[in-house]
C-alpha positions in Angstrom: 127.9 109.7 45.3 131.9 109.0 46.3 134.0 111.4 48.1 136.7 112.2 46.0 139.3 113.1 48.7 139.1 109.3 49.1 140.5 108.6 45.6 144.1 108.7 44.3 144.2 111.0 41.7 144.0 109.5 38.4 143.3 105.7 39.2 139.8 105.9 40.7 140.7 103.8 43.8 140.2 104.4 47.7 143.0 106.3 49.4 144.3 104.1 52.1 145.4 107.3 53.9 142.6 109.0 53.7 140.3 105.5 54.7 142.7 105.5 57.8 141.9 108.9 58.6 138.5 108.5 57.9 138.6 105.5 60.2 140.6 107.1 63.1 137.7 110.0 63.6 134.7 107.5 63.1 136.5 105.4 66.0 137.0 109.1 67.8 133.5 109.9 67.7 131.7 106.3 68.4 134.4 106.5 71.8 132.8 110.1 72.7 129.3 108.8 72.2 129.9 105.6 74.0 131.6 108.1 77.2 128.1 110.3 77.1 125.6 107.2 77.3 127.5 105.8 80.0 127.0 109.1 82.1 123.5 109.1 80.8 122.6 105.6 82.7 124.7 106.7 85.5 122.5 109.7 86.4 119.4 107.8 85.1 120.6 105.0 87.9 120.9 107.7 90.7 117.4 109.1 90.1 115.9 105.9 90.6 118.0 105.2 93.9 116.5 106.5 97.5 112.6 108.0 97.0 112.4 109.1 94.0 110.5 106.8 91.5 110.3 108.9 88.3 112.0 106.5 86.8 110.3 102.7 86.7 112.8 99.8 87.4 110.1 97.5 86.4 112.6 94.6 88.5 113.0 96.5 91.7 108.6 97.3 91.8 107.6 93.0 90.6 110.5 92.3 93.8 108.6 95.3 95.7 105.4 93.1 95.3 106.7 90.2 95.7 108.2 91.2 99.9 104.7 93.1 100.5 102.4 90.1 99.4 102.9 87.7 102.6 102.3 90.8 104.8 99.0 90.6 103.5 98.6 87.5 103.7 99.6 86.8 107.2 96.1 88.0 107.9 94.4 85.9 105.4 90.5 86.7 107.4 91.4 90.0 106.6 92.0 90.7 103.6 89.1 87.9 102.4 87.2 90.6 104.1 88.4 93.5 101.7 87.8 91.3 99.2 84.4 90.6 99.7 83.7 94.5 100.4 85.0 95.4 97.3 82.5 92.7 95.5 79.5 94.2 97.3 80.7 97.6 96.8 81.5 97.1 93.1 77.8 95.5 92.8 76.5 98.5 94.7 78.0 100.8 92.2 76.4 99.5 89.2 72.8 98.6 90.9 72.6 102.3 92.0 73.8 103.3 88.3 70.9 101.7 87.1 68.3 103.1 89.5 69.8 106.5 89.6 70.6 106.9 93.3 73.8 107.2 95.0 75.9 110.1 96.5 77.0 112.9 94.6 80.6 112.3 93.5 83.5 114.9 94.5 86.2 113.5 92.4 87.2 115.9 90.0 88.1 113.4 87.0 84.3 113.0 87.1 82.9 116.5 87.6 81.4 117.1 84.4 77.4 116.5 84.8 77.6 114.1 81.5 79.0 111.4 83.8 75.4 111.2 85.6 73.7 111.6 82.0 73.8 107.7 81.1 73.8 104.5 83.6 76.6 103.2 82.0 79.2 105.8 82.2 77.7 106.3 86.6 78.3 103.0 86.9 82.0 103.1 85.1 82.4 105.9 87.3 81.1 104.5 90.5 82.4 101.2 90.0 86.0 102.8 89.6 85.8 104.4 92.1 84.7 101.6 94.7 87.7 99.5 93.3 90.3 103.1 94.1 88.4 103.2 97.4 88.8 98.9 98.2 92.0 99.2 97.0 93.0 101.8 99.6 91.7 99.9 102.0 92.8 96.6 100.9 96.7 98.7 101.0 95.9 99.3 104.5 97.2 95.7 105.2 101.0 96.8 104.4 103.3 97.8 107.0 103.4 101.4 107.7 106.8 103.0 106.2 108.9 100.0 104.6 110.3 100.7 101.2 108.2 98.1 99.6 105.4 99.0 101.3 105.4 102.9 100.1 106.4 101.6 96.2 103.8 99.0 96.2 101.1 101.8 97.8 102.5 104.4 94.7 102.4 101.9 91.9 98.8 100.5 93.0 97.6 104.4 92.8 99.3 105.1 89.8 97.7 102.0 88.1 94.5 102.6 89.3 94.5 106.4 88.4 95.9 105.6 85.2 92.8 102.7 84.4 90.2 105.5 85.2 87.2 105.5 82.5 88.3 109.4 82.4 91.5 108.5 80.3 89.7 106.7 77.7 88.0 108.3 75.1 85.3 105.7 74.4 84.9 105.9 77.9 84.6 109.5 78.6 81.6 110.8 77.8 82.4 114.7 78.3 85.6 113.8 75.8 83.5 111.7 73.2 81.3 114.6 72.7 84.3 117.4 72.3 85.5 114.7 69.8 82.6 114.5 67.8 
């Protein structure tokens, strides 16, 4: 379909005024646009500036990561030890998973009674949870208050929160059954 106020009457051929006008406007338009995204990353940059992380600058938390490690590390006894807790703790989880005893849990991700229903999902549960509950502890190591130390601290929770066996459907036992 052709836009006849681009033709010259008569001859079937493009209006070189009309092109030019045509041209002028799309040039207009794509210099507006271009304007509007720049103040779109501008405020996206100065959200993600001071202590507010809503926005992920996947460069700024690796480089976050990458200052808080050697703190960690300067106490290398230390954090073996966390690591070797969280072993026996995760181990713990599932051998109690299998022979039914252990503590009731308060989290509420996990309050529905189907989670204590079936070994498997208490020991998903309970094995979560010792790894959120090492990994606290592990976190401990950072310095109090440093920049890193707070992003690396909300990114670890968020990641951990965010692998939960309650977000998954084949995971969730409570959810597989509204499901089905």
């Amino acid at each position: 379909m052709s836009d006849q106020s681009t033709m010259s009457p008569g001859k079937g051929q493009l209006d070189p005024e009309t092109l030019a006008r045509h041209g002028a406007e799309f040039l207009e338009l794509m210099t507006r646009l271009q304007a509007v995204m720049q103040r779109a990353q501008e405020t996206a940059s100065a959200k993600i500036s001071g202590a507010d992380f809503s926005i992920v600058d996947y460069r700024s938390v690796v480089e976050a990561y990458l200052r808080a490690l050697p703190a960690i590390w300067e106490r290398p006894m230390e954090s073996l030890e966390y690591m070797q807790r969280f072993w026996l703790d995760w181990g713990k989880a599932w051998q109690n998973a299998w022979t039914g005893e252990g503590a009731k849990v308060a989290d509420k991700r996990f309050r529905d009674r189907r989670w204590d229903a079936d070994p498997v999902t208490r020991g998903l549960r309970d094995s979560h949870l010792a790894m959120e509950h090492a990994t606290e502890d592990f976190l401990s190591l950072l310095p109090e208050g440093t920049k890193d130390s707070l992003r690396v601290k909300f990114y670890t929770r968020q990641m951990l929160s965010a692998l939960a066996p309650s977000n998954f459907l084949a995971l969730n036992p409570a959810a597989r059954e509204r499901l089905l």
